[in-house]
N, C-alpha and C positions, 0 to 999 in steps of 0.2 A: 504494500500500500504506500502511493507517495502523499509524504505529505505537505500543506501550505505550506509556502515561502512569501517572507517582503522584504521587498528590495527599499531601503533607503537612501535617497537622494536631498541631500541639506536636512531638512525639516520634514520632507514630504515621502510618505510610508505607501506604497503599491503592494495588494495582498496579493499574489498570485495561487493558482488550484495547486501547481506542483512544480519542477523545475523545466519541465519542458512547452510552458503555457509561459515561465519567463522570459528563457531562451528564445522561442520563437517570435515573442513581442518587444524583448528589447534588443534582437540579432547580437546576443552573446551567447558562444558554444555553451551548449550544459554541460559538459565535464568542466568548465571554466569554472560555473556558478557554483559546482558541489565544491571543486578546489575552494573559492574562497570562503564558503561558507563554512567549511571546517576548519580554515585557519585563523578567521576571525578578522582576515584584513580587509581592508576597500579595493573594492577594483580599481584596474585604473584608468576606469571610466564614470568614477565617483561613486556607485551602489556599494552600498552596503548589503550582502546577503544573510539574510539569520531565517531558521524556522521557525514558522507563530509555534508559540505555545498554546495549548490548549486549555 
């Protein structure tokens, strides 16, 4: 089961359904998004990746 991802940009929080509903909307690879999201850093295209919590 994947689960939600939001991408943060400055102040502004985009919930997406899973990593490949990211990927395809903001034209960044998914293995890119799960890399950063597990490392904790920003892209360097300024999103922040993290998984909602439930």
């Amino acid at each position: 089961m994947e689960k939600p991802i939001k991408a943060i940009y400055y102040n502004a929080e985009i919930i997406f359904e899973n990593i490949v509903e990211a990927s395809r909307i903001l034209s960044i690879p998914r293995q890119s998004i799960q890399q950063f999201i597990n490392s904790g850093k920003e892209h360097f295209s300024g999103y922040l990746f993290q998984y909602c919590r439930n």
